[in-house]
C-alpha positions as CSV (number, residue, x, y, z in Angstrom):
1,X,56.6,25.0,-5.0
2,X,56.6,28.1,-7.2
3,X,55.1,31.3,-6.1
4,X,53.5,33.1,-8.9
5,X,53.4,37.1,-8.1
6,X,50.5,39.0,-9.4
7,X,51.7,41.1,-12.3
8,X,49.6,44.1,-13.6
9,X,48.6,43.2,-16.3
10,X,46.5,40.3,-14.8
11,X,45.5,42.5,-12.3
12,X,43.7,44.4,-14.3
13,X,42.1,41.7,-16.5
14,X,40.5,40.7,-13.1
15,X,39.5,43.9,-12.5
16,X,37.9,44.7,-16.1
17,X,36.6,41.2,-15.5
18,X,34.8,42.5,-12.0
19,X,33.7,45.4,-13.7
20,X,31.9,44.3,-16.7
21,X,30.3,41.6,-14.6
22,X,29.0,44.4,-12.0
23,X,28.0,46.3,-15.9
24,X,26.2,43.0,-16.7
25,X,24.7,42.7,-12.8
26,X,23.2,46.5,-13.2
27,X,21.9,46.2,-16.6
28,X,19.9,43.3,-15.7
29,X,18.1,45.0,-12.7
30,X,17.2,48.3,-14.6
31,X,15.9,45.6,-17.1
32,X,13.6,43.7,-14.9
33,X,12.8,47.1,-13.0
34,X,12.1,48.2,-16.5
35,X,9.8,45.1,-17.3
36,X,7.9,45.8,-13.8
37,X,7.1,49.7,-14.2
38,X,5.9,48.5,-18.3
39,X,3.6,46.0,-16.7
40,X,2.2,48.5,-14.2
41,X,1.9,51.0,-16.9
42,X,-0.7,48.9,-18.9
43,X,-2.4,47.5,-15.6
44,X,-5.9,47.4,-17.1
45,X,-8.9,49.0,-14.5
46,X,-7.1,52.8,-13.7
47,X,-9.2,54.5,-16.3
48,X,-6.6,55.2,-18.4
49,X,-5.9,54.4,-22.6
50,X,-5.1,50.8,-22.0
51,X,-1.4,49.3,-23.9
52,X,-0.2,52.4,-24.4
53,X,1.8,55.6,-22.3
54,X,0.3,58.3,-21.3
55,X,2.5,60.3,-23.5
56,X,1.3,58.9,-26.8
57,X,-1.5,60.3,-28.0
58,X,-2.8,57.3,-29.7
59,X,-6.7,55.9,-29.2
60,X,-6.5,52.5,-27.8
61,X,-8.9,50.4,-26.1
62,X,-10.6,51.4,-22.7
63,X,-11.8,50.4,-19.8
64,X,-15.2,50.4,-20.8
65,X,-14.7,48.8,-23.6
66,X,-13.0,45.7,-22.3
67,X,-14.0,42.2,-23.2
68,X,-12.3,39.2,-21.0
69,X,-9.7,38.3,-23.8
70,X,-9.1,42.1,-24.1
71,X,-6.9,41.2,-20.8
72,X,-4.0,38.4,-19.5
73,X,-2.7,38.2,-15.9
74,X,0.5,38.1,-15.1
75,X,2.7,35.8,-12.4
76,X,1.2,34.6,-9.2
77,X,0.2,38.2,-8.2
78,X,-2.3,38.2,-10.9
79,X,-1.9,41.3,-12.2
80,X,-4.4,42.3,-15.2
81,X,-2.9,44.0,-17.9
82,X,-3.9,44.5,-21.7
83,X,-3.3,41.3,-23.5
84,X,-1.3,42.9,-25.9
85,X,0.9,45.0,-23.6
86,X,4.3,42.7,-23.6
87,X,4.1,42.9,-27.6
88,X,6.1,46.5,-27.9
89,X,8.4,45.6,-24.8
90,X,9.4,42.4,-26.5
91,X,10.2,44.8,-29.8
92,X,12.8,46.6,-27.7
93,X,14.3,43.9,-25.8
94,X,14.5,42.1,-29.4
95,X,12.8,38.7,-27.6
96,X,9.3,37.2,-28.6
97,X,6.3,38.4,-26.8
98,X,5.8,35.3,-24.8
99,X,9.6,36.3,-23.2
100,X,8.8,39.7,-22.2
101,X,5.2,38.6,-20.6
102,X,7.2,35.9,-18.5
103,X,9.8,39.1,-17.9
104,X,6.9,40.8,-16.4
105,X,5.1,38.1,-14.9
106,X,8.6,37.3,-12.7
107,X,9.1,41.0,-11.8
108,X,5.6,41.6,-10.6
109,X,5.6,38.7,-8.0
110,X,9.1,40.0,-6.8
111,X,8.2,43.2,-6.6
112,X,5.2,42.4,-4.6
113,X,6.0,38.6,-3.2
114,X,9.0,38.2,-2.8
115,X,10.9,42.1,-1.1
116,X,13.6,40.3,0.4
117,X,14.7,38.1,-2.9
118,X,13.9,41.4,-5.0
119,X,16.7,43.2,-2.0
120,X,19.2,40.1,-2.7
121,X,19.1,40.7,-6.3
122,X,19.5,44.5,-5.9
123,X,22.3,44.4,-3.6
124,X,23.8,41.6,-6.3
125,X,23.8,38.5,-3.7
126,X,22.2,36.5,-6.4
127,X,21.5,37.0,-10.2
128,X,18.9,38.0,-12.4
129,X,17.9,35.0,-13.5
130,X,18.2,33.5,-10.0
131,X,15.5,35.6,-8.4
132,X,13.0,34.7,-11.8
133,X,13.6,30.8,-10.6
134,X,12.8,31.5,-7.3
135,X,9.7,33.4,-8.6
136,X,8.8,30.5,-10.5
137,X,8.8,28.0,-7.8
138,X,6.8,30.2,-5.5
139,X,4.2,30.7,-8.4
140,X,1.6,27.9,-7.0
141,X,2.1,29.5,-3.0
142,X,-0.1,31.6,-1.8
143,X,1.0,35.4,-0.6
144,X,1.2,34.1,2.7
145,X,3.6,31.2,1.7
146,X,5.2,32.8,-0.8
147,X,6.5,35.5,1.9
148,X,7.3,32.6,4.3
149,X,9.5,31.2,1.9
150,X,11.2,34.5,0.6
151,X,11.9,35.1,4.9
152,X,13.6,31.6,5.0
153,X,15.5,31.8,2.2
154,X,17.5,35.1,3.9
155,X,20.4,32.9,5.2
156,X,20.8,31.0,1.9
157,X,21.9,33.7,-0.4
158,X,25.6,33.5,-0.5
159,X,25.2,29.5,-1.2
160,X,25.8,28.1,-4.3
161,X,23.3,28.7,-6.8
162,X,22.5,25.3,-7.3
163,X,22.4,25.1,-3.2
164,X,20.6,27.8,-3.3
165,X,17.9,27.0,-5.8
166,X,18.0,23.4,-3.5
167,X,16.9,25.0,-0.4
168,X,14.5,26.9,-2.2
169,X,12.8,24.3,-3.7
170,X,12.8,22.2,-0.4
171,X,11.3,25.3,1.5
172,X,8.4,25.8,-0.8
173,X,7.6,22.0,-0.3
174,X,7.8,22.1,3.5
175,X,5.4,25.8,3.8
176,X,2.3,23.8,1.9
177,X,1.9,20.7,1.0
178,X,-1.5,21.2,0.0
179,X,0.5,23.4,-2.6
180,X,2.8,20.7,-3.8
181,X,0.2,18.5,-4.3
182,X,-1.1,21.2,-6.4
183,X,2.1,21.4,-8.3
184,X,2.1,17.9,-8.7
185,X,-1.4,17.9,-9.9
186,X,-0.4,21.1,-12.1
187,X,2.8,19.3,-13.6
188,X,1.1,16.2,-14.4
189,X,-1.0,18.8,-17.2
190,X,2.5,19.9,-18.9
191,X,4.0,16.6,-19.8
192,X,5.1,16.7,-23.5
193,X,7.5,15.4,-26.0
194,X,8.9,18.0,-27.7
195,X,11.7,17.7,-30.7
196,X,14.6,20.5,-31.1
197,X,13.7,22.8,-34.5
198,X,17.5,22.1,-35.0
199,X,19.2,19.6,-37.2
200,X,23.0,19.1,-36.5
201,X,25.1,16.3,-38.5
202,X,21.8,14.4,-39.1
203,X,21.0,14.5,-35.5
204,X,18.1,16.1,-33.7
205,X,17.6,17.2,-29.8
206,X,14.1,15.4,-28.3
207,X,13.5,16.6,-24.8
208,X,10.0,15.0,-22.5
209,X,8.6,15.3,-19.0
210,X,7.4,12.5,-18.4
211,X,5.3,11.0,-15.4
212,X,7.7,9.6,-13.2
213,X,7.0,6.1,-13.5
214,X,6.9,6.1,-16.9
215,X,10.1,7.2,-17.1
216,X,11.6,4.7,-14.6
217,X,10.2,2.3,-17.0
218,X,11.5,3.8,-20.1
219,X,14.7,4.1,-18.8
220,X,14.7,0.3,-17.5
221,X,14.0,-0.2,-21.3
222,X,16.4,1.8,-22.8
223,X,19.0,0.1,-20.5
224,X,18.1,-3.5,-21.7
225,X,18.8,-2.5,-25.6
226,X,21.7,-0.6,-24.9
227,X,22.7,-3.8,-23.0
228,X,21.9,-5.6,-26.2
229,X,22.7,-3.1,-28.6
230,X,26.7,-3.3,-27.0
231,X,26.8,-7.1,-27.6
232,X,26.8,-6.4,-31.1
233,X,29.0,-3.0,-31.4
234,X,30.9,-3.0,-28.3
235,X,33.4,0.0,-29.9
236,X,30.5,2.1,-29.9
237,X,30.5,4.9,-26.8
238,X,27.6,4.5,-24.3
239,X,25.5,7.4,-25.0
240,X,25.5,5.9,-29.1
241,X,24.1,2.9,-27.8
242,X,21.5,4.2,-25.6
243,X,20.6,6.9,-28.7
244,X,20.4,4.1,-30.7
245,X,18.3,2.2,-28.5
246,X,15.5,4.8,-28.3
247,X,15.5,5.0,-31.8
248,X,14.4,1.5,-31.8
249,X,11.4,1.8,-29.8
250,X,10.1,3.9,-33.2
251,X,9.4,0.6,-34.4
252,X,8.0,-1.1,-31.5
253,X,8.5,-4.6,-33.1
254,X,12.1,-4.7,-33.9
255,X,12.3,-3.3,-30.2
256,X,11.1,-6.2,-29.2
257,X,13.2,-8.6,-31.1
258,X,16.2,-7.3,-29.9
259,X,15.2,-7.5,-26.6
260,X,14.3,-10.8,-27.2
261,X,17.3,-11.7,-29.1
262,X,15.8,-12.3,-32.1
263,X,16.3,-9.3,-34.1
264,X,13.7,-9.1,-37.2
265,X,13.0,-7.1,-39.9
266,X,10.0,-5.6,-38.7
267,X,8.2,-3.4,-41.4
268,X,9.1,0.3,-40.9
269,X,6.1,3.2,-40.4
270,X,5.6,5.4,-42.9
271,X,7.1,8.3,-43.0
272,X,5.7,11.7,-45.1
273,X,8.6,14.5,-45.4
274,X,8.2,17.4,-46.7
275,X,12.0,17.8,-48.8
276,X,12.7,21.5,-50.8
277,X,15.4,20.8,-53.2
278,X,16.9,22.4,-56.4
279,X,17.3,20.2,-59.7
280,X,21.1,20.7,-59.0
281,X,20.9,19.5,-55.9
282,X,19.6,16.0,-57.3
283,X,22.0,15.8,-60.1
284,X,24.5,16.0,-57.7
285,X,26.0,19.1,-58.7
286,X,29.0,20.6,-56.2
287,X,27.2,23.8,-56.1
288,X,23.7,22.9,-56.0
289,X,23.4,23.3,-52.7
290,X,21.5,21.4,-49.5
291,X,17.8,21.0,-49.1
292,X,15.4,22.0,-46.6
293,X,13.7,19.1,-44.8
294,X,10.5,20.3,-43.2
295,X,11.2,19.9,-39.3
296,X,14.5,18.6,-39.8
297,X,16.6,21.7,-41.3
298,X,18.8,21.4,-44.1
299,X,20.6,18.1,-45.3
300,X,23.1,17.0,-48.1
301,X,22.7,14.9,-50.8
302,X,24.3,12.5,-48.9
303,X,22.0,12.8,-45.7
304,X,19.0,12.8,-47.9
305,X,20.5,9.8,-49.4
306,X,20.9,8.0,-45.4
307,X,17.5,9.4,-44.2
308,X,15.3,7.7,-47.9
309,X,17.2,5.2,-48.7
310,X,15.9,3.6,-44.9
311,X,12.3,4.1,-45.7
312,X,9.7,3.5,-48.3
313,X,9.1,6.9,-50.4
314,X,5.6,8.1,-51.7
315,X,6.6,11.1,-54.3
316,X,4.2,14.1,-54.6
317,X,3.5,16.3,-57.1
318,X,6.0,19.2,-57.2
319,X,5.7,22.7,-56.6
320,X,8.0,25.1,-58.7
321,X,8.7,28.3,-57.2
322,X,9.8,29.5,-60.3
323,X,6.6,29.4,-62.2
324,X,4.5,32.8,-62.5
325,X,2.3,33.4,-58.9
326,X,-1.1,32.7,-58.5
327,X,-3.6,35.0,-56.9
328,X,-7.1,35.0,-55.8
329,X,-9.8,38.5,-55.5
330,X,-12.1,35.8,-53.3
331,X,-10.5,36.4,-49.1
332,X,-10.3,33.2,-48.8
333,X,-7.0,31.1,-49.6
334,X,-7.0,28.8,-52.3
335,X,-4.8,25.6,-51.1
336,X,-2.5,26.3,-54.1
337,X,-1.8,29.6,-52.7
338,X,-1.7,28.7,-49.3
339,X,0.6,25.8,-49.9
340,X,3.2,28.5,-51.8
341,X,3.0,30.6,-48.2
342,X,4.0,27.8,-46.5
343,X,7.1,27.0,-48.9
344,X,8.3,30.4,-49.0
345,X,8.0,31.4,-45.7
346,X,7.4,29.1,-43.7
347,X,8.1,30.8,-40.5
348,X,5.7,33.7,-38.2
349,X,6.6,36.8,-39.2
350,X,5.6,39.1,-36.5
351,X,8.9,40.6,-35.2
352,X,10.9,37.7,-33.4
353,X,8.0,35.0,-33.1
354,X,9.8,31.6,-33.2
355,X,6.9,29.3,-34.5
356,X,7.2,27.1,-38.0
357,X,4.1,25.7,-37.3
358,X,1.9,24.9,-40.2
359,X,-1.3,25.5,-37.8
360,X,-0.9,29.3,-37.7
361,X,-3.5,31.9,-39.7
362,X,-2.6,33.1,-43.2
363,X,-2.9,36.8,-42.6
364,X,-3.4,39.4,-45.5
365,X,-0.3,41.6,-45.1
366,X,-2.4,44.8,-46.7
367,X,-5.7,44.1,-45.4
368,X,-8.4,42.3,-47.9
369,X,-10.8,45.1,-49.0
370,X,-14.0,43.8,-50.3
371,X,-14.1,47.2,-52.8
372,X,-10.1,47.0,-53.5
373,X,-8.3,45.3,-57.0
374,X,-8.6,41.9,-57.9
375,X,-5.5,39.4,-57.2
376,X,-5.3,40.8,-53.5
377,X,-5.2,36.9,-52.4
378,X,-1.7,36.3,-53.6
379,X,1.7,34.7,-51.8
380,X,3.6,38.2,-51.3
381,X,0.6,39.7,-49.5
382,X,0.2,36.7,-47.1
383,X,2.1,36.1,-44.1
384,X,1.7,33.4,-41.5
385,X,0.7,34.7,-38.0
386,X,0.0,32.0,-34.9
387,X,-3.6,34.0,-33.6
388,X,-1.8,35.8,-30.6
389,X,0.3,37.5,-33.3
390,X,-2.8,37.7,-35.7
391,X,-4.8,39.8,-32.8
392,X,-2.0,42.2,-32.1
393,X,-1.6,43.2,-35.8
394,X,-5.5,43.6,-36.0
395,X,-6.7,45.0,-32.9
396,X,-3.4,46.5,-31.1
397,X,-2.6,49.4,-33.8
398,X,0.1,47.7,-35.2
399,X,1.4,48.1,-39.2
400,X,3.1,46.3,-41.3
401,X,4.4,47.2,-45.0
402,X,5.3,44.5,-47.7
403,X,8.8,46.1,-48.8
404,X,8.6,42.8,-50.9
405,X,8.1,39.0,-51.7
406,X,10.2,38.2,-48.9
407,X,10.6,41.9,-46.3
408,X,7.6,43.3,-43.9
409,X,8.7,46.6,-42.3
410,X,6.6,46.3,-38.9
411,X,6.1,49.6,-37.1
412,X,4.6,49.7,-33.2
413,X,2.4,52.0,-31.7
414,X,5.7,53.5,-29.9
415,X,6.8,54.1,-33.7
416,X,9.6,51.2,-33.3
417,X,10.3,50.3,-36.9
418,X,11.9,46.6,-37.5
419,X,12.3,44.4,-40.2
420,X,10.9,40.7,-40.6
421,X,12.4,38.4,-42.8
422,X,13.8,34.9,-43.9
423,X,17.1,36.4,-42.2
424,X,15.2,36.8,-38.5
425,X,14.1,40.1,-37.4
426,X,16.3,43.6,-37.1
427,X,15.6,47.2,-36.4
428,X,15.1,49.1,-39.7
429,X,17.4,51.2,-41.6
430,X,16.9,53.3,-44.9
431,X,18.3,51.3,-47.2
432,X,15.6,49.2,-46.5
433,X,13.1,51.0,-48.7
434,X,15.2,52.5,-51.6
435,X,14.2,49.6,-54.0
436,X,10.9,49.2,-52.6
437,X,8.3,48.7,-55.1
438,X,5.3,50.3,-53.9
439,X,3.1,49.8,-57.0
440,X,2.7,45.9,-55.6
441,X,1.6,47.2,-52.5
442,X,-2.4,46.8,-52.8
């Protein structure tokens, strides 16, 4: 046996260690706290200017002038606040709007639901993030029940988390049934199928809820070809296999010829992509670069190569970038035009919005004026906004400057400045605008 003596200088890695997770503990309360007193600050109803401090003398929508999506509630306590309140704490927090209202959402019901979970947290039993899960599966309770379950849970807090969350989850079953029922009910409404944005190696995440017997039976499927699939490549691992196998069930046929044992060569689906490439990188050249597969990221050659060469391909007429832009003095957007939006930039770009979605609004950057110059319709005065996004910029005293074909300066009602762009979002600096040319901007 050897007896290792504590030296100092480990002892005071474990103590930084202890500190900066204490630092990490605090900053997370004061955030939440900070996510709870923004939410009360834009409760709508106390008569004052609604989504914004009282310290900034900006008109903003009242009371009186409220129309029901004017507000949005937030966590099981309801509370109403101005629908575009979470929009300027998301800016500082650097996180999407939908983030900061779940932020606030969690910290009202704790606040008000849940004391003694909201103690644990502030005494640093549990984390941050702990007491938002338990916040979450005590959304469907009652007051009543949610306070039953934040009383029981007062034993539990120095469990494991995963023990903890356990109990907790078990508790809130036991208080209401009526309620689980209702969470079953309410669960059965958010099954999806939902593929990761990400491609890595040629690979991409898929994650589902599924109704449980489905996936009983799924998974009873997927077994079966995996079971075949290891027949035939037994030095293959047995997560390939099963990967493999629910890529099979794309084509349902061949599925069923390997289950079957007669494999066939079932006619594949058609497939549209949507592939941005440079002549270079078709030739082949070393420094041509990748291309952009809508939905799937970026791919070599040789990818590209792997993913056509396994499927019929329809060619489409090309769209050059290079080629002089188009522009319209109607408002509305000619496909051409739109079509070039979509190419180069195909991404939301209110400050730190995740969406690539091709379903969002084409917004006019500088608003269209009917009495303004022609070609105000054009590609680097239109930005895609999913309609949350496309309210706030409209109705919520937000602006936004086109620096150029590519940067929008975006500047709160707080006066936060950032930066939107094919790089992601960041807070804005000067060099930002020293080339800006503000002759383009309509």
């Amino acid at each position: 046996m050897v007896l290792v003596l504590p030296h100092t200088r480990t002892r005071d890695t474990l103590a930084s260690a202890q500190r900066a997770r204490a630092a990490v503990q605090s900053a997370e309360i004061a955030l939440i706290t900070a996510a709870y007193e923004w939410a009360w600050l834009h409760e709508a109803g106390k008569g004052r200017v609604i989504g914004l401090s009282q310290e900034v003398p900006q008109p903003g929508i009242h009371e009186d002038e409220f129309h029901p999506s004017d507000v949005t509630h937030l966590g099981a306590t309801r509370l109403k606040v101005w629908e575009f309140a979470a929009a300027e704490l998301a800016l500082a927090l650097c996180t999407s709007d939908f983030q900061a209202r779940r932020m606030m959402g969690d910290a009202v019901d704790l606040w008000h639901r849940l004391p003694i979970t909201r103690a644990a947290m502030a005494a640093g039993q549990i984390p941050v993030w702990v007491a938002r899960r338990i916040a979450t599966l005590t959304h469907r309770l009652t007051d009543a029940q949610a306070a039953e379950v934040d009383q029981e849970l007062t034993a539990a807090f120095d469990l494991p988390i995963s023990r903890l969350l356990t109990v907790a989850a078990a508790r809130v079953t036991a208080v209401a049934e009526a309620a689980a029922d209702a969470e079953a009910d309410h669960m059965a409404t958010q099954r999806f199928v939902r593929f990761a944005r990400n491609v890595e190696g040629g690979t991409r995440g898929l994650a589902a809820r599924l109704d449980a017997a489905d996936a009983l039976r799924l998974a009873d499927t997927l077994e079966a070809l995996t079971d075949r699939l290891a027949d035939a490549e037994p030095e293959r691992s047995r997560d390939q296999l099963a990967a493999a196998a629910l890529g099979l069930l794309s084509n349902p046929a061949l599925a069923a010829g390997v289950l079957a044992g007669e494999p066939t060569k079932a006619p594949r689906p058609q497939t549209t992509l949507y592939v941005h490439v440079t002549p270079e990188t078709l030739s082949g050249d070393p420094d041509g670069g990748v291309a952009r597969v809508e939905q799937l990221g970026a791919w070599t050659r040789q990818m590209l190569v792997h993913l056509l060469g396994h499927e019929h391909i329809t060619v489409k007429p090309v769209i050059d970038l290079r080629q002089a832009e188009r522009a319209a003095d109607c408002y509305e957007t000619p496909a051409a035009i739109a079509e070039r939006v979509h190419l180069i930039r195909p991404a939301d770009y209110f400050p730190y919005a995740p969406s690539v979605t091709r379903r969002a609004d084409l917004d006019h950057v500088v608003p269209f004026d009917p009495g303004g110059p022609p070609g105000q319709t054009r590609a680097d005065n239109l930005g895609l906004l999913i309609r949350r996004h496309h309210r706030i910029k409209t109705h919520a005293g937000w602006s936004v400057t086109p620096l150029d074909g590519q940067r929008f300066s975006w500047t709160s009602p707080h006066g936060q400045v950032v930066i939107t762009g094919p790089h992601g979002t960041r807070k804005a600096t000067w060099d930002d605008y020293r080339f800006v040319d503000y002759t383009r901007i309509a």
